[in-house]
C-alpha positions as CSV (number, residue, x, y, z in Angstrom):
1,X,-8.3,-17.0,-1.7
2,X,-9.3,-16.8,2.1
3,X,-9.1,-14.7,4.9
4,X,-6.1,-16.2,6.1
5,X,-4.0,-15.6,2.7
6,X,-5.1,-11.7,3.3
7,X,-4.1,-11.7,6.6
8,X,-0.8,-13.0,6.2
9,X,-0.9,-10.3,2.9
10,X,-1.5,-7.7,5.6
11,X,0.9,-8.5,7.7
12,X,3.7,-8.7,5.7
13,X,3.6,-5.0,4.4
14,X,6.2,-2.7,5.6
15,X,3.7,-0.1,6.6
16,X,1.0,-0.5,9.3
17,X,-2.2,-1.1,8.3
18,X,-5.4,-0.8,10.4
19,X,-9.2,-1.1,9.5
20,X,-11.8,0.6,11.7
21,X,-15.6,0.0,11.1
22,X,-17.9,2.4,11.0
23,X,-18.2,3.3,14.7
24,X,-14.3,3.6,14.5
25,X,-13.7,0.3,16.8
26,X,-10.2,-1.0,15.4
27,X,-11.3,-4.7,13.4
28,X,-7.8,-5.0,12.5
29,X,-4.5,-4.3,13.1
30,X,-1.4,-5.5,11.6
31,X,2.0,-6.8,12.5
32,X,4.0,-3.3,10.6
33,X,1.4,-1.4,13.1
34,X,2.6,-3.1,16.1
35,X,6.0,-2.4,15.1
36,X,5.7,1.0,14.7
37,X,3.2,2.1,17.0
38,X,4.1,-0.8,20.1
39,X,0.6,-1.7,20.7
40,X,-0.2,-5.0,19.6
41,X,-3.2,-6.3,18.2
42,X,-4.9,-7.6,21.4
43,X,-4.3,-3.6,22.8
44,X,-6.1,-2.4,20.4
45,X,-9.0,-4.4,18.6
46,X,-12.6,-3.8,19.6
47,X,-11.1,-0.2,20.8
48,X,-12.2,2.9,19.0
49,X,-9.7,4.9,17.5
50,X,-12.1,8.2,19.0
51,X,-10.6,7.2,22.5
52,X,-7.4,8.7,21.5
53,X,-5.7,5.4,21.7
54,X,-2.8,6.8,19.7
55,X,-3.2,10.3,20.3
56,X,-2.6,11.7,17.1
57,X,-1.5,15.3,16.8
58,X,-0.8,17.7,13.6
59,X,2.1,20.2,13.6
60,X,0.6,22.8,16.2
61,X,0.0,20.3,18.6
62,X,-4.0,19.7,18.1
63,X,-5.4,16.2,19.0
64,X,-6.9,14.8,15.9
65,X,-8.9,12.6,17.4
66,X,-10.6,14.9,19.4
67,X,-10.9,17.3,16.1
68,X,-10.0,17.1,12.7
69,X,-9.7,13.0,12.5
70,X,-9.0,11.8,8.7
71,X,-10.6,8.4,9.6
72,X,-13.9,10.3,10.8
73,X,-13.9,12.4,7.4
74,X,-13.3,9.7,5.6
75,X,-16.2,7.5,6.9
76,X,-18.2,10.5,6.4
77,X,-17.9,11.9,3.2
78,X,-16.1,8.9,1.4
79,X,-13.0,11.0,0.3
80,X,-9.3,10.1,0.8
81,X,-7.3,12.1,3.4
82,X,-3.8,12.1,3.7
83,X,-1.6,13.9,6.5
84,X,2.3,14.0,8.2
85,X,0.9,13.9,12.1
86,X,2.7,12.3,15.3
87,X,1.8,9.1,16.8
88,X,1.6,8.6,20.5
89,X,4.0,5.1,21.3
90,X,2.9,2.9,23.5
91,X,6.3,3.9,25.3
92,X,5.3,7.2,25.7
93,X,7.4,9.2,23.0
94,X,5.9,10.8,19.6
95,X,6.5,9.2,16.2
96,X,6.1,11.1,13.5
97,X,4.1,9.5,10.5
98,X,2.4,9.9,7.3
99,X,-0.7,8.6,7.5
100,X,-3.6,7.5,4.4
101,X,-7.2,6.7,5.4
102,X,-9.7,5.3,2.5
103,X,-13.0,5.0,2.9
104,X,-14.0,1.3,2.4
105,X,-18.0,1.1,0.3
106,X,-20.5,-1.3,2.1
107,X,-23.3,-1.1,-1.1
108,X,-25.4,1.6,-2.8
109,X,-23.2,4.6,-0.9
110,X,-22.9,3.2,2.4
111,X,-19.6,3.3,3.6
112,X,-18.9,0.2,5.9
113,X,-15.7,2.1,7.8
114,X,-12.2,3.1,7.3
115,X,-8.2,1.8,6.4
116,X,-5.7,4.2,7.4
117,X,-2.8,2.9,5.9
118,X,0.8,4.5,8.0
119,X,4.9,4.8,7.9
120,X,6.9,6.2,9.9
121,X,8.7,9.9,8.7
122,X,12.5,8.9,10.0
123,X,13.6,11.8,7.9
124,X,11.2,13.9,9.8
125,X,13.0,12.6,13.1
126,X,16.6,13.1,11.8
127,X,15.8,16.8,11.1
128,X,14.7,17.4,15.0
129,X,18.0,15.2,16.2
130,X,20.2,17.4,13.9
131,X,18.5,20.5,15.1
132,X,18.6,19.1,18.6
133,X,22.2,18.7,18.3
134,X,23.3,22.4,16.5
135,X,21.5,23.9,19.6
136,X,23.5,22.3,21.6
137,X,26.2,23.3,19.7
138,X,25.5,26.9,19.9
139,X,24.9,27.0,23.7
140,X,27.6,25.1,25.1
141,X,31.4,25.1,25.3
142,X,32.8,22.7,22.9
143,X,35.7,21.7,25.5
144,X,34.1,21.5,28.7
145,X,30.4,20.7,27.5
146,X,29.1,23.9,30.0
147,X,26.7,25.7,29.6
148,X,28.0,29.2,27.5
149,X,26.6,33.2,28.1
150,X,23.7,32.5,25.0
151,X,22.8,29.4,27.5
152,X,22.7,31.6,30.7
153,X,20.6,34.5,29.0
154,X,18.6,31.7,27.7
155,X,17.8,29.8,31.2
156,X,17.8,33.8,33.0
């Protein structure tokens, strides 16, 4: 089988799929990954994923690829990491996603980079827009949409 068949493999997975070498430059980046992040492939390759290209973030808000990257640990020390983290879109908004990175062996215990293998966590999103939409609930008059006396404590 050749490149090409992998390729197409790649490509037609449901989850986006990206390989980074070990200097963390992007070597591949397929279609689900387009999809779900709106970069495409040309964005992307030959970048390093250390330029905080997609800005991922964990649950407090800290930039992973500034500190704490899975890709990084992984080409490190060879062990999988798994996390839930948000994804910056190319159209500016936060996805959340579950994201895998596996180290990928060169020979003898090198390590010639990193897959990080991602979906995005809809349920994750419905939760915030039904939480989103019991707030505004609670602080506004069901008839007339106002704002009610919880929203004007809130905004005093």
């Amino acid at each position: 089988m050749d490149e090409a068949f992998f390729k197409r493999l790649l490509d037609s997975m449901a989850d986006g799929v990206y390989f980074v070498d070990a200097q963390r430059r992007i070597t591949f980046w397929n279609k689900a990954a387009e999809r779900i992040s709106g970069y495409t492939a040309q964005e992307v390759l030959g970048k390093s994923c250390a330029d905080n290209l997609l800005r991922h973030v964990d649950e407090s808000g800290r930039e992973l690829c500034v500190e704490g990257c899975p890709v990084a640990a992984v080409i490190r020390d060879g062990r999988m990491r798994k996390a839930q983290v948000y994804m910056h879109h190319k159209l500016g908004h936060r996805v959340p996603v579950v994201v895998r990175a596996t180290a990928l062996p060169y020979d003898a215990g090198r390590i010639l980079g990193a897959v990080e293998i991602f979906h995005a966590a809809f349920e994750k999103v419905d939760i915030l827009q039904e939480i989103q939409k019991l707030r505004k609930e609670v602080l506004t008059d069901p008839l007339t949409g106002v704002g009610n006396r919880r929203y004007a404590e809130i905004r005093l």
